[in-house]
C-alpha positions in Angstrom: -22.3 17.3 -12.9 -22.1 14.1 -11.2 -23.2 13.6 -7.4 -22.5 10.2 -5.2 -25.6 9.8 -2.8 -25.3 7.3 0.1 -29.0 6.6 0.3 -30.5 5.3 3.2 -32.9 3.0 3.9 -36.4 3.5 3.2 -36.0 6.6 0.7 -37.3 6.5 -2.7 -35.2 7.1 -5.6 -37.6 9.9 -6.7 -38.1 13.5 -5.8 -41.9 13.4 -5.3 -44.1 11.0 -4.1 -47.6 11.0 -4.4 -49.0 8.3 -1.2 -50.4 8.9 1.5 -49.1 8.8 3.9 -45.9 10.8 1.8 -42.7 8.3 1.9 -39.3 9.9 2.3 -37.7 10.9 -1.2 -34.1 12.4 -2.6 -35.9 16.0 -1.8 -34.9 15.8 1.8 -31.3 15.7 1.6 -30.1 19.3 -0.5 -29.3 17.8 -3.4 -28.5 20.2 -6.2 -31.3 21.1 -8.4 -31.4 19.5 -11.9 -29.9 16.0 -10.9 -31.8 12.8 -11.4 -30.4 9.6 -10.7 -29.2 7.7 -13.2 -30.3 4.3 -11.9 -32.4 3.1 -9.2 -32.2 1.3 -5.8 -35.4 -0.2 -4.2 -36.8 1.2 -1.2 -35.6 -0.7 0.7 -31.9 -1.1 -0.3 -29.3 1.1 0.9 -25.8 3.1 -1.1 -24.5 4.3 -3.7 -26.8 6.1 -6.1 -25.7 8.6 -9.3 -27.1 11.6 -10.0 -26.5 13.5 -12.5 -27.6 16.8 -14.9 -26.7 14.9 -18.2 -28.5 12.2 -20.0 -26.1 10.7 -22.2 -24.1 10.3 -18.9 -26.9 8.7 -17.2 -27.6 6.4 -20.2 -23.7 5.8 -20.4 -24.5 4.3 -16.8 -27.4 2.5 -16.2 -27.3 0.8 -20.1 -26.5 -2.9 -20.0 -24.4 -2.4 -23.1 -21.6 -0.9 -21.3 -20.9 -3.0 -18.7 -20.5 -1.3 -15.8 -20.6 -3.5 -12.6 -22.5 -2.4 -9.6 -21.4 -4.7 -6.8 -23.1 -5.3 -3.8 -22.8 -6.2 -0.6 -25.4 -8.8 0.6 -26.2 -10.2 3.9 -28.2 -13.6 3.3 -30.3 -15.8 5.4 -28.7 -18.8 5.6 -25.2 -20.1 4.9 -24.4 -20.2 1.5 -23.0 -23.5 0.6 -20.5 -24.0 -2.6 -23.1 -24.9 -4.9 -25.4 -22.1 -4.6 -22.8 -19.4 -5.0 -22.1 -21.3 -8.0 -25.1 -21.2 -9.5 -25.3 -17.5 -8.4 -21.8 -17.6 -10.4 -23.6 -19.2 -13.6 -26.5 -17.2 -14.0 -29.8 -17.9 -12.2 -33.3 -18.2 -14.3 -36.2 -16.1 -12.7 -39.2 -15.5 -14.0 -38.7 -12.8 -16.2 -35.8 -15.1 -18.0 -32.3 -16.2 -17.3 -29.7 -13.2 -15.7 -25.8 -13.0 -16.8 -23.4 -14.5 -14.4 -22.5 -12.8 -11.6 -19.5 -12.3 -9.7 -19.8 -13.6 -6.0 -17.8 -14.3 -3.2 -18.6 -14.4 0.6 -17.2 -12.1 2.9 -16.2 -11.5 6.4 -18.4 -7.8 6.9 -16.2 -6.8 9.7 -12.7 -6.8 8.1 -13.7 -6.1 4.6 -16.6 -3.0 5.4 -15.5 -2.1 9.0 -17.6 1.3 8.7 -21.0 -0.4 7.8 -23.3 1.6 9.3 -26.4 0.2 11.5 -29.9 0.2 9.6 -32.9 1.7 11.1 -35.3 -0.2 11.4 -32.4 -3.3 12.1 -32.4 -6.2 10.5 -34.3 -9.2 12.2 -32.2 -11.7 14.2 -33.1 -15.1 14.2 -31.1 -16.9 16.7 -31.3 -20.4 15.1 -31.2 -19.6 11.6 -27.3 -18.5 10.5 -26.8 -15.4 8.6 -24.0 -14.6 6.0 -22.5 -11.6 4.0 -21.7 -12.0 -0.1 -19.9 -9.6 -2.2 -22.3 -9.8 -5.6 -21.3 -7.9 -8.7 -23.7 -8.1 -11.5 -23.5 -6.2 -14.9 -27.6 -5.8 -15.7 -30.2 -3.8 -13.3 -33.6 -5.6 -13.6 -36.0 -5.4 -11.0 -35.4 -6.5 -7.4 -32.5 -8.6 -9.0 -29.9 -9.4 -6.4 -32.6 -10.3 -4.1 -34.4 -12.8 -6.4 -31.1 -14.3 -7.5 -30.8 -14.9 -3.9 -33.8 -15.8 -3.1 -34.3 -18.3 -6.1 -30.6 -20.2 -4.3 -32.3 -20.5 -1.1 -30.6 -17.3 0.8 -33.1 -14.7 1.4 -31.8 -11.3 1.4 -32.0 -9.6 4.8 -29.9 -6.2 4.0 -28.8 -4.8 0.7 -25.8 -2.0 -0.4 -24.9 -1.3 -3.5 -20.7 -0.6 -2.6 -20.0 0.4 -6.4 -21.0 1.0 -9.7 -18.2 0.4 -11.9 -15.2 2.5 -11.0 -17.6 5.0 -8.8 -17.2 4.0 -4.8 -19.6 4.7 -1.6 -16.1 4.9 0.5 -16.8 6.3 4.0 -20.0 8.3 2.5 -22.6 8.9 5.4 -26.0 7.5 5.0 -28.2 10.6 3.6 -24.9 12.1 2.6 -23.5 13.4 -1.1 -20.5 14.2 -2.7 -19.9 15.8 -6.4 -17.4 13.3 -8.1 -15.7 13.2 -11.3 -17.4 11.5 -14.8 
């Protein structure tokens, strides 16, 4: 079995949490029993996340070694200027060594994700500092990655969704929402 979860801000990618004070987790939305995500988004990133009943498959998904894209969309303090998507493009070095290259591209959020849904809390406004939305498709999972790539260019992250993971798309999929989908 394979499930696409739109998860929402602010929800671990766990079932259980042990702080006080408790932290929403994947046990509040009825998922079915005996899926575990194969992958993880950050707490406070937002999308598509697998789950799934089979191991292999989750291995199959989350190993480096095969390739599989997971492509974000990325709104960045700042506006990006040639040269640091480039350098996004080449591969940026952070301190836990250099990452592959990624895809990037900027985007206009309103034609190309119309049905982006509003994040609770929002995301801060600063009226004189410009904000701008990339399309970043990266083929490892470290850490935190998309944001320190960011970050170490000079364009803080602000909001992050994961859009895809290879072929496997969040499409119109509701915040807290799931849906089985094919392997």
């Amino acid at each position: 079995m394979l499930i696409a979860f739109n998860k929402p801000y602010g929800v671990l990618c766990q079932f259980t949490d042990r702080s006080l004070p408790p932290r929403p987790t994947l046990a509040g939305f009825g998922l079915p029993a005996g899926v575990y995500p194969a992958g993880r988004l950050d707490h406070d990133s937002e999308g598509l996340l697998l789950l799934t009943d089979d191991g292999g498959l989750a291995h199959r998904i989350t190993d480096p070694r095969h390739k599989r894209a997971k492509t974000y969309r990325v709104q960045v303090e700042g506006d990006p200027q040639p040269e640091q998507l480039d350098a996004l493009r080449r591969g940026i070095v952070l301190n836990d060594g250099p990452t592959r290259p990624a895809q990037v591209r900027r985007i206009d959020i309103d034609a190309e994700m119309p049905t982006l849904w509003p994040r609770d809390p929002p995301v801060r406004v600063r009226k004189t500092v410009p904000d701008a939305w990339l399309e970043i498709a990266i083929r490892e999972g470290r850490n935190r990655q998309v944001r320190r790539m960011t970050a170490a260019v000079g364009l803080p992250t602000l909001r992050l969704v994961r859009v895809a993971i290879g072929d496997w798309t969040l499409d119109d999929l509701a915040p807290g929402a799931w849906r089985p989908v094919r392997d």
